[in-house]
C-alpha positions as a Markdown table, in Angstrom:
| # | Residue | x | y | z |
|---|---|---|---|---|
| 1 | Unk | 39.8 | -10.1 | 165.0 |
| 2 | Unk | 38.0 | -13.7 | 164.1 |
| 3 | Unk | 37.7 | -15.9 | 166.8 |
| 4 | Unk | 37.6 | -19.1 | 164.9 |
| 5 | Unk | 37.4 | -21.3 | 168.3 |
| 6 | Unk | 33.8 | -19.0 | 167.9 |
| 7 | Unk | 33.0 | -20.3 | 164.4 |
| 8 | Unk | 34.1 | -23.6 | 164.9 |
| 9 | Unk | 31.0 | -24.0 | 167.7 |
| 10 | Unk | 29.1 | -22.5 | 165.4 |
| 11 | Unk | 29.9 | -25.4 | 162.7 |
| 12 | Unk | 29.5 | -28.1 | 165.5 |
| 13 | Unk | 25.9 | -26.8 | 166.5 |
| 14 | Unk | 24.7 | -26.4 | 163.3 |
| 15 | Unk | 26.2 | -30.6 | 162.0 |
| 16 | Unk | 24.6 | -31.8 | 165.6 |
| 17 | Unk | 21.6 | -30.0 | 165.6 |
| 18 | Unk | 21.8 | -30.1 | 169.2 |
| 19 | Unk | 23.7 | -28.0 | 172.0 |
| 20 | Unk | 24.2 | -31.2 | 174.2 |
| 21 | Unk | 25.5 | -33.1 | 171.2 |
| 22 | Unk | 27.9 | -30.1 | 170.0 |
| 23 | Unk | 29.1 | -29.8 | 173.9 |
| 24 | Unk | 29.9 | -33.6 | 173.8 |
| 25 | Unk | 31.9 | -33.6 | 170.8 |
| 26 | Unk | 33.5 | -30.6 | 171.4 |
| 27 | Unk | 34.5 | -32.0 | 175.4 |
| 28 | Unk | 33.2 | -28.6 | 176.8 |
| 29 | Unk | 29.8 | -27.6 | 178.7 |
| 30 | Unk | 26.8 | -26.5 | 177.1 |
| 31 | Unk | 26.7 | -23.5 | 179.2 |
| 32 | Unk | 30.1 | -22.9 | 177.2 |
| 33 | Unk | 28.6 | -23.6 | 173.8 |
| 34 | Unk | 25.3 | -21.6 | 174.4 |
| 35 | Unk | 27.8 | -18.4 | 175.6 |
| 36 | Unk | 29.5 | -19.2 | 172.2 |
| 37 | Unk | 26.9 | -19.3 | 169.7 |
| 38 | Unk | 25.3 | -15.7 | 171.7 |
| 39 | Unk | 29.1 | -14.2 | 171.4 |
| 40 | Unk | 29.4 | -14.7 | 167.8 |
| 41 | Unk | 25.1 | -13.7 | 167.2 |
| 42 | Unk | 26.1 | -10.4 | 168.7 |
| 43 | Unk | 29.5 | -10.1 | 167.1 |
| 44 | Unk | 27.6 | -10.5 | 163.4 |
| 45 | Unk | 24.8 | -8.6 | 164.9 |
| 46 | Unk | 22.1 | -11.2 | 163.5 |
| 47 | Unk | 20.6 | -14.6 | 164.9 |
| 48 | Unk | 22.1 | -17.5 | 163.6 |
| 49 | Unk | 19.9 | -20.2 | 164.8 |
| 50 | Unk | 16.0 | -21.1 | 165.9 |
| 51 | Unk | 15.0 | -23.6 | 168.4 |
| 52 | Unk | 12.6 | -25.7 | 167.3 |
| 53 | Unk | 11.1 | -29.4 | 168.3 |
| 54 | Unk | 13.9 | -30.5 | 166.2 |
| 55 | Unk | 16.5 | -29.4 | 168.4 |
| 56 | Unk | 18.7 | -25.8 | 166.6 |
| 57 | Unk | 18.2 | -24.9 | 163.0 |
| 58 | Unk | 20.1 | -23.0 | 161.1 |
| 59 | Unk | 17.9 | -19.4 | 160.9 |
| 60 | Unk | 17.1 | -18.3 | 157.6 |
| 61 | Unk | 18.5 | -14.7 | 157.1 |
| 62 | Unk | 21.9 | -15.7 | 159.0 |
| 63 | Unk | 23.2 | -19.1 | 159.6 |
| 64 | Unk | 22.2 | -20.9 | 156.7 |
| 65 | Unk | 23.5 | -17.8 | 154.6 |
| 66 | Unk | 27.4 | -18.4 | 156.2 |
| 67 | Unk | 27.1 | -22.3 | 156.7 |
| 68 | Unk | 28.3 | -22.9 | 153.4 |
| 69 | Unk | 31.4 | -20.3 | 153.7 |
| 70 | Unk | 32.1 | -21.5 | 157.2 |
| 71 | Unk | 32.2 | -25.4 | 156.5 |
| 72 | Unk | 34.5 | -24.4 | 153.4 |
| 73 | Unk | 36.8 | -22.5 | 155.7 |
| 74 | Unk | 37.2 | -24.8 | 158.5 |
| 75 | Unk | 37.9 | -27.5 | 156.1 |
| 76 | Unk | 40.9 | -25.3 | 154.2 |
| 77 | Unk | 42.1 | -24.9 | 157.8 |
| 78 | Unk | 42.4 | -28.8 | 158.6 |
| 79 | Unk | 44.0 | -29.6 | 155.3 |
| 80 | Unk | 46.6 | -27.0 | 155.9 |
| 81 | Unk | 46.9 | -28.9 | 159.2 |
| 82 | Unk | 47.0 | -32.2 | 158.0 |
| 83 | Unk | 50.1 | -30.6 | 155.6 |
| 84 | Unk | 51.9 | -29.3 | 158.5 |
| 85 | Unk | 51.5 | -33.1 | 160.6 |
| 86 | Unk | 52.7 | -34.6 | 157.1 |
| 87 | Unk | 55.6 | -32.6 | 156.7 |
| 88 | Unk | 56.5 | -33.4 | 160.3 |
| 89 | Unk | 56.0 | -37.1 | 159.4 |
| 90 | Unk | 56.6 | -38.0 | 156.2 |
| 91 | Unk | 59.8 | -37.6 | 154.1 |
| 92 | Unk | 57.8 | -35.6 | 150.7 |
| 93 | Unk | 58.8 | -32.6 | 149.1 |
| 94 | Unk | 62.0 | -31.3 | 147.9 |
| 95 | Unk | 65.6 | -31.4 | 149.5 |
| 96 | Unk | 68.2 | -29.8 | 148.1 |
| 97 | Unk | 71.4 | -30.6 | 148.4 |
| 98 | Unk | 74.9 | -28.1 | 148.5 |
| 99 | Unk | 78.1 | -30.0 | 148.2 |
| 100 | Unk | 81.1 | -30.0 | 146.0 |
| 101 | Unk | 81.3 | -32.9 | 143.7 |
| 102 | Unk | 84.2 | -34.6 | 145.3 |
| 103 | Unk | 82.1 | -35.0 | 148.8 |
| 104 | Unk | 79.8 | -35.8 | 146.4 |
| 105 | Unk | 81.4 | -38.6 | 145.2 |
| 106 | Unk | 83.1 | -39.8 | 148.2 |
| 107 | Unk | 80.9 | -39.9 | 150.9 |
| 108 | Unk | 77.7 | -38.6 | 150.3 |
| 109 | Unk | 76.7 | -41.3 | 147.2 |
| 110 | Unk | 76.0 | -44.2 | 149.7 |
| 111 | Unk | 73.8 | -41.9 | 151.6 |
| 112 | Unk | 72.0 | -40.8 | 148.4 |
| 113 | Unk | 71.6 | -44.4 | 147.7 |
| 114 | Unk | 69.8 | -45.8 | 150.5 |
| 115 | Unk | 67.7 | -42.2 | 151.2 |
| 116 | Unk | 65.9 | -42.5 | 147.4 |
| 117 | Unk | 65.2 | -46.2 | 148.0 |
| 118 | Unk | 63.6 | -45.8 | 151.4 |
| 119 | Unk | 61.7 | -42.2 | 150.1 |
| 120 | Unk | 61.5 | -42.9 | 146.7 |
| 121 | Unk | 58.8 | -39.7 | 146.9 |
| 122 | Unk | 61.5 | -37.0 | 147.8 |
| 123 | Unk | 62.9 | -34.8 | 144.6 |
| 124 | Unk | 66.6 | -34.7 | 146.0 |
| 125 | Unk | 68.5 | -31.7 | 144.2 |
| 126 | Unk | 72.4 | -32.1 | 144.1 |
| 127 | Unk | 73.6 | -28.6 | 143.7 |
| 128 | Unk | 77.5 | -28.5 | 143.0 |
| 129 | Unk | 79.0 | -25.7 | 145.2 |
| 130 | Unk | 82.2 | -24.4 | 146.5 |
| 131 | Unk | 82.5 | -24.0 | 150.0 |
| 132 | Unk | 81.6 | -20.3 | 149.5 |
| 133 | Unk | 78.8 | -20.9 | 147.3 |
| 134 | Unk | 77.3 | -23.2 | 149.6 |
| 135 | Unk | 77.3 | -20.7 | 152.7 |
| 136 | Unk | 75.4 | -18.2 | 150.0 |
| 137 | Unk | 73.1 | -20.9 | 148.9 |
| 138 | Unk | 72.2 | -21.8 | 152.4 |
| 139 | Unk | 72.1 | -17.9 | 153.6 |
| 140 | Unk | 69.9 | -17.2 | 151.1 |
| 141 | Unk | 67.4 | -20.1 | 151.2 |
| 142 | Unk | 68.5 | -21.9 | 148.1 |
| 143 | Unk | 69.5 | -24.9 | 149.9 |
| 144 | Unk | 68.6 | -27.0 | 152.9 |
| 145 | Unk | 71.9 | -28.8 | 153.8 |
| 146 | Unk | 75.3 | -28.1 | 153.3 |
| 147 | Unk | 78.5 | -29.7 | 153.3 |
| 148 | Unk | 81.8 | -27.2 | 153.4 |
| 149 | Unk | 85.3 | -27.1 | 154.3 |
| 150 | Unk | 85.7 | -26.0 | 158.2 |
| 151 | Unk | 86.2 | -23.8 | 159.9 |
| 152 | Unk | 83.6 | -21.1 | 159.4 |
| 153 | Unk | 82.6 | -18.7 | 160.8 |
| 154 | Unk | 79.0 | -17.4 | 160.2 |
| 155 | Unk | 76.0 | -16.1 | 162.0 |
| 156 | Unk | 73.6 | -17.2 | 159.5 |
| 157 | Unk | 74.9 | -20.4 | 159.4 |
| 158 | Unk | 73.6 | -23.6 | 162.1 |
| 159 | Unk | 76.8 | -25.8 | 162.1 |
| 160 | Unk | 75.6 | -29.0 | 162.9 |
| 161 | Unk | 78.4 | -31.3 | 163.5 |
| 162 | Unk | 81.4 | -32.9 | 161.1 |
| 163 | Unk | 81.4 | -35.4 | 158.9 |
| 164 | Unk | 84.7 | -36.6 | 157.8 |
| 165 | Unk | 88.2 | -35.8 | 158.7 |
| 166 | Unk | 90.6 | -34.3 | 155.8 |
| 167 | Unk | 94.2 | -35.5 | 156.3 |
| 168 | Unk | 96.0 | -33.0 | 152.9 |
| 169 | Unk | 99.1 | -34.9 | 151.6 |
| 170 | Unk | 101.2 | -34.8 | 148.5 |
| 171 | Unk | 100.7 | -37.5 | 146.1 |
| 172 | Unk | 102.6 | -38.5 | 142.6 |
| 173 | Unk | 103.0 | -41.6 | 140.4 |
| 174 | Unk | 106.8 | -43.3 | 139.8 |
| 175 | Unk | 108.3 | -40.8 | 137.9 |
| 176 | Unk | 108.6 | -38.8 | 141.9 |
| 177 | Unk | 110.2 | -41.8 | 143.2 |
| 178 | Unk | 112.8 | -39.8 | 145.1 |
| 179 | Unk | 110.1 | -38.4 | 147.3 |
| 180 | Unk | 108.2 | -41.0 | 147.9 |
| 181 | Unk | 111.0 | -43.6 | 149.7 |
| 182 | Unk | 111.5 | -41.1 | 152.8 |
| 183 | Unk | 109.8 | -38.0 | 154.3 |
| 184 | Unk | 111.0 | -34.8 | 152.7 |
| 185 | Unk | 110.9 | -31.6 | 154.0 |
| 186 | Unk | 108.1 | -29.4 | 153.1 |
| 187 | Unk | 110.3 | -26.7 | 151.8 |
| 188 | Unk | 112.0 | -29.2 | 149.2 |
| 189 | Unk | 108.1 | -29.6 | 147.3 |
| 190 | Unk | 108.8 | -26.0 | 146.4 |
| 191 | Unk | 111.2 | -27.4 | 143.6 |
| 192 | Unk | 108.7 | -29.5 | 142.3 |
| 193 | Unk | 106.1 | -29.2 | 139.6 |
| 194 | Unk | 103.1 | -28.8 | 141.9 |
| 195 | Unk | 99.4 | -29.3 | 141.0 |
| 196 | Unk | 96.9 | -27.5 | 143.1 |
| 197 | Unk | 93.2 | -26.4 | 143.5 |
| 198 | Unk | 92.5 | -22.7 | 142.5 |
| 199 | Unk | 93.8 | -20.1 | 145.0 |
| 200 | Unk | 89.9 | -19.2 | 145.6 |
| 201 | Unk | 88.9 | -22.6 | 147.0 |
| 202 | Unk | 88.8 | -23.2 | 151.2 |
| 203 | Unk | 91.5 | -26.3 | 150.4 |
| 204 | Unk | 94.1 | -24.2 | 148.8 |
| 205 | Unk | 93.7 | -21.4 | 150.9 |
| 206 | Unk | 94.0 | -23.4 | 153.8 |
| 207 | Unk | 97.0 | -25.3 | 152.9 |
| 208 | Unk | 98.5 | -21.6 | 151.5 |
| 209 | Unk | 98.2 | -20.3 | 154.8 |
| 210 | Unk | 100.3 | -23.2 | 156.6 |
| 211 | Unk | 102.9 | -23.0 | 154.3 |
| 212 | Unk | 103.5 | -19.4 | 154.7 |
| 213 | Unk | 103.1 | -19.5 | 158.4 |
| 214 | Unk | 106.6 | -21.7 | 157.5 |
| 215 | Unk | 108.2 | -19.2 | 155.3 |
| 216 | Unk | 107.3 | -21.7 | 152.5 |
| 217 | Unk | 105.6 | -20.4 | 148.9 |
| 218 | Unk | 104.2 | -23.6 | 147.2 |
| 219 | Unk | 103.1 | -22.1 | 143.6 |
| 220 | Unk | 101.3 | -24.9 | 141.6 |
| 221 | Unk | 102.7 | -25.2 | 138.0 |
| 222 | Unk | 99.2 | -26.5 | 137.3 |
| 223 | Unk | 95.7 | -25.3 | 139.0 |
| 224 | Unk | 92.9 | -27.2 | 138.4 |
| 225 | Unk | 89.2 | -26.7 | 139.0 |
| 226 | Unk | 89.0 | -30.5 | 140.6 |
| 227 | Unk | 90.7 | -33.0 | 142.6 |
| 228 | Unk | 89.7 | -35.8 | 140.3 |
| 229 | Unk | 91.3 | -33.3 | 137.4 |
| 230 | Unk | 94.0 | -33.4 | 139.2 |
| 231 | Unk | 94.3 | -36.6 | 140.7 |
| 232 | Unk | 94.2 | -38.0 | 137.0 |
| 233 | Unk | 97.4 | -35.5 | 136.1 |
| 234 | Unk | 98.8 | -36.7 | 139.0 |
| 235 | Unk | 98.6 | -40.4 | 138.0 |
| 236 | Unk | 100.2 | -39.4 | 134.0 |
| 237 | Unk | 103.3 | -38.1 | 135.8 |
| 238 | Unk | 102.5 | -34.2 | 135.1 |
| 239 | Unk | 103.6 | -33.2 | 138.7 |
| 240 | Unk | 103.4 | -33.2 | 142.3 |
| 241 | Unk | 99.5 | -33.1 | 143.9 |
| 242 | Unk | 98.2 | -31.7 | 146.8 |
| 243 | Unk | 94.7 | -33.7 | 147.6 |
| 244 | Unk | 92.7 | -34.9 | 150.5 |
| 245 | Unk | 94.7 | -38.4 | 151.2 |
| 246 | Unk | 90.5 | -39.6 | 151.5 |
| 247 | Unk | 90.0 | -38.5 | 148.1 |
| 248 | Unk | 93.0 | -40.5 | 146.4 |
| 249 | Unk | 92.4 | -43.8 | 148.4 |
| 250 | Unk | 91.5 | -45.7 | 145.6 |
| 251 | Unk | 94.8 | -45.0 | 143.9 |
| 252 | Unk | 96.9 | -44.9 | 146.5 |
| 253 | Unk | 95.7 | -48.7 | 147.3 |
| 254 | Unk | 96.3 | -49.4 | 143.6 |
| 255 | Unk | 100.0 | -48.1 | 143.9 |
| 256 | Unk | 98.8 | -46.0 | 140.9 |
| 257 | Unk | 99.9 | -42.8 | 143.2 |
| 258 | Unk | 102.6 | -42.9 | 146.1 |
| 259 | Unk | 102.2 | -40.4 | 149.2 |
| 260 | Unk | 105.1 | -38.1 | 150.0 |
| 261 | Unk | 105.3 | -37.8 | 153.4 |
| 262 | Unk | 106.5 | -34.3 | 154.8 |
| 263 | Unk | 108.3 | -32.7 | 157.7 |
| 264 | Unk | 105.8 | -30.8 | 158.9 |
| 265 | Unk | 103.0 | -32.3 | 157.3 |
| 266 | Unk | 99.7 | -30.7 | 156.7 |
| 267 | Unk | 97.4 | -29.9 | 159.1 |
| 268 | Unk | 93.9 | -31.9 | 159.8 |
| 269 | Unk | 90.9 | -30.4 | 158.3 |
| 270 | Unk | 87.0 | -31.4 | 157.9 |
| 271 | Unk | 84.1 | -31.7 | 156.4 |
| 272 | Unk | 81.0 | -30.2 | 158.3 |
| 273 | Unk | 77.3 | -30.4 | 157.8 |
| 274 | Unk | 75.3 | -27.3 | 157.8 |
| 275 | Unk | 72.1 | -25.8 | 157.6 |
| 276 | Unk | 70.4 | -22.4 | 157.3 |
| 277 | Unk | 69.9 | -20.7 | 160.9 |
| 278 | Unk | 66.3 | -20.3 | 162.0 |
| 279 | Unk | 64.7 | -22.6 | 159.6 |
| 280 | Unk | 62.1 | -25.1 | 160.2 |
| 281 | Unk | 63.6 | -28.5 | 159.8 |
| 282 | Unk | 61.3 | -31.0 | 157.9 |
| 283 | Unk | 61.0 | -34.1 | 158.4 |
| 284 | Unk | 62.9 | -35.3 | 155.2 |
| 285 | Unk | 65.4 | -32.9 | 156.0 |
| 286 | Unk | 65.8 | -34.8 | 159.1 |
| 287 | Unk | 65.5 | -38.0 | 158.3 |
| 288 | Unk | 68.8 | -37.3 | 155.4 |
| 289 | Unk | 70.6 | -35.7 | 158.3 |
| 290 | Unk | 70.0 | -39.2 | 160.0 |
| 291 | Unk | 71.5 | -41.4 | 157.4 |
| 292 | Unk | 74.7 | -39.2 | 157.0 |
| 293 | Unk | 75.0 | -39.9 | 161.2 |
| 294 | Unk | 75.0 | -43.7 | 160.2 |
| 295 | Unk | 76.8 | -42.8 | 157.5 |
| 296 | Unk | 79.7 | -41.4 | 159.4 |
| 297 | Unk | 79.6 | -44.3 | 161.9 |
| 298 | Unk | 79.7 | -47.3 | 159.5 |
C-alpha cells in the first residue's frame, strides 16, 4: 500500500534541499524525516538522494527520475482537496430540485428568488414530480431535495422537517351559493358535481380515505391533472373543488371562489422537505435548506 505521508517527505526534502528545513516545515523532527526518506529508499529498493556540501540532492538513477511524477501527484491530491473545502464552503454546482408545480408556485418561488440572486453560480434544476415520483427521484439519486405530501413512510428517505400546513376545503364560485351561506354536511357534497385530483395523487388519496372512513364516496365528475386546472374550472362554475384552502387564497380573497365549510371537515395535512438518506450534504444544498427555514418563518 502507498504511504503518501512517505512521499510527501520525500517532496519536502527534495523543494528544501535540507532535512532541518523539510523537518521545519513539515512541524516534525529530523530524526522523523531522516527515518522517512530511509523507509521509502528501502521500500523502492534504490537511493533517492546524495549528501553533498549543498545540503540533499536529488540522486541521479532514483529521485530525480520520480520528482517529476511525485510533485504531479501531490499537486492532483491538493486540488481534489481544495474541491472538497469548496464544496463545503461555497454554494457551486448543481441542485436539483423535486416538487410539484403547485409548491412550486406557492411557496417555494420566493425561495428560488432570493437563492439565484445571492448564488447566482448554482444551476438550480426544478424537476416537476408527484409525491411518488419525488420519493423515486430522491431514492435513486436524481434529486437532492424534495418536497411531498406527508406522511411517508420510507427507509431511504431523511425526512427533514415540514414546511407548510395543508388545510383541504371545498371551494366554488356563485352559482354553489346554497353551500356556501352555512356548513353542510360532508355527505350532502356527494350530490354535487365534484372536481378532484386524479385518484393516483397523495391529495386525493388522502382525502378518499377520510371520506370512506365516514361511509362517504365522493366521485369527482371532473379529474384533473392540477389544482390550478381545476381551481380555474372551479371559478367558471363547472363544479364543486376539492383544493388546499393555501392554494386558492388568492381567489378566495377576491371572492372569485367561496369556501364550503363542512361537518366534519377535512383533516390537516403537510408539506415536508426531504432528502436522500446517507448522502453528503453540500454546502449549496444546505444553504437552500436554510432559506426555505426563513422561508417558513416569515
Amino acid at each position: 500500500m502507498v504511504n503518501l505521508e512517505l512521499y510527501r517527505v520525500f517532496y519536502k526534502v527534495a523543494k528544501c534541499g535540507s532535512l532541518t528545513k523539510a523537518a521545519e516545515e513539515l512541524y516534525i523532527s529530523q530524526p522523523a524525516v531522516s527515518q522517512a526518506i530511509k523507509q521509502l529508499e528501502s521500500g523502492l529498493g534504490g537511493q533517492l538522494f546524495v549528501r553533498s556540501h549543498k545540503g540533499m540532492e536529488l540522486s541521479e538513477t532514483g529521485g530525480k527520475q520520480i520528482f517529476p511524477a511525485i510533485e504531479q501527484a501531490l499537486k492532483l491530491i491538493s486540488e481534489a482537496e481544495d474541491k472538497l473545502i469548496e464544496l463545503k464552503d461555497t454554494a457551486t454546482g448543481v441542485v436539483k430540485i423535486c416538487a410539484s408545480d403547485t409548491v412550486s408556485q406557492h411557496f417555494l418561488i420566493p425561495v428560488i428568488k432570493k437563492y439565484h440572486e445571492k448564488y447566482p453560480d448554482v444551476n438550480l434544476i426544478l424537476q416537476n414530480c408527484t409525491s411518488a415520483e419525488t420519493i423515486d427521484c430522491l431514492k435513486n439519486k436524481k434529486g437532492d431535495i424534495g418536497f411531498l405530501n406527508l406522511p411517508i413512510d420510507d427507509s431511504y428517505i431523511n425526512l427533514l422537517s415540514t414546511v407548510m400546513p395543508l388545510h383541504d376545503t371545498f371551494v366554488a364560485n356563485e352559482k354553489f351559493k346554497e353551500l356556501t351561506e352555512n356548513t353542510v354536511e360532508l355527505g350532502k357534497l356527494q350530490h354535487y358535481p365534484l372536481l378532484m385530483l386524479e385518484l393516483s395523487t397523495a391529495t386525493r388519496q388522502a382525502i378518499v380515505t377520510f371520506a370512506h372512513s365516514l361511509g362517504i364516496h365522493l366521485h369527482p365528475e371532473i379529474e384533473v391533472a392540477s389544482l390550478e386546472l381545476m381551481i380555474e374550472l372551479a371559478k367558471n362554475g363547472i363544479g364543486v373543488a376539492c383544493v388546499p384552502r393555501e392554494f386558492a387564497k388568492k381567489e378566495l380573497l377576491s371572492g372569485e371562489l367561496k369556501e364550503i365549510k363542512t361537518e366534519p371537515s377535512l383533516p390537516t395535512r403537510a408539506i415536508g422537505l426531504a432528502l436522500p438518506k446517507g448522502d453528503t450534504v453540500t454546502f449549496a444544498v444546505k444553504e437552500f435548506i436554510k432559506m426555505v427555514e426563513e422561508e417558513m418563518r416569515s
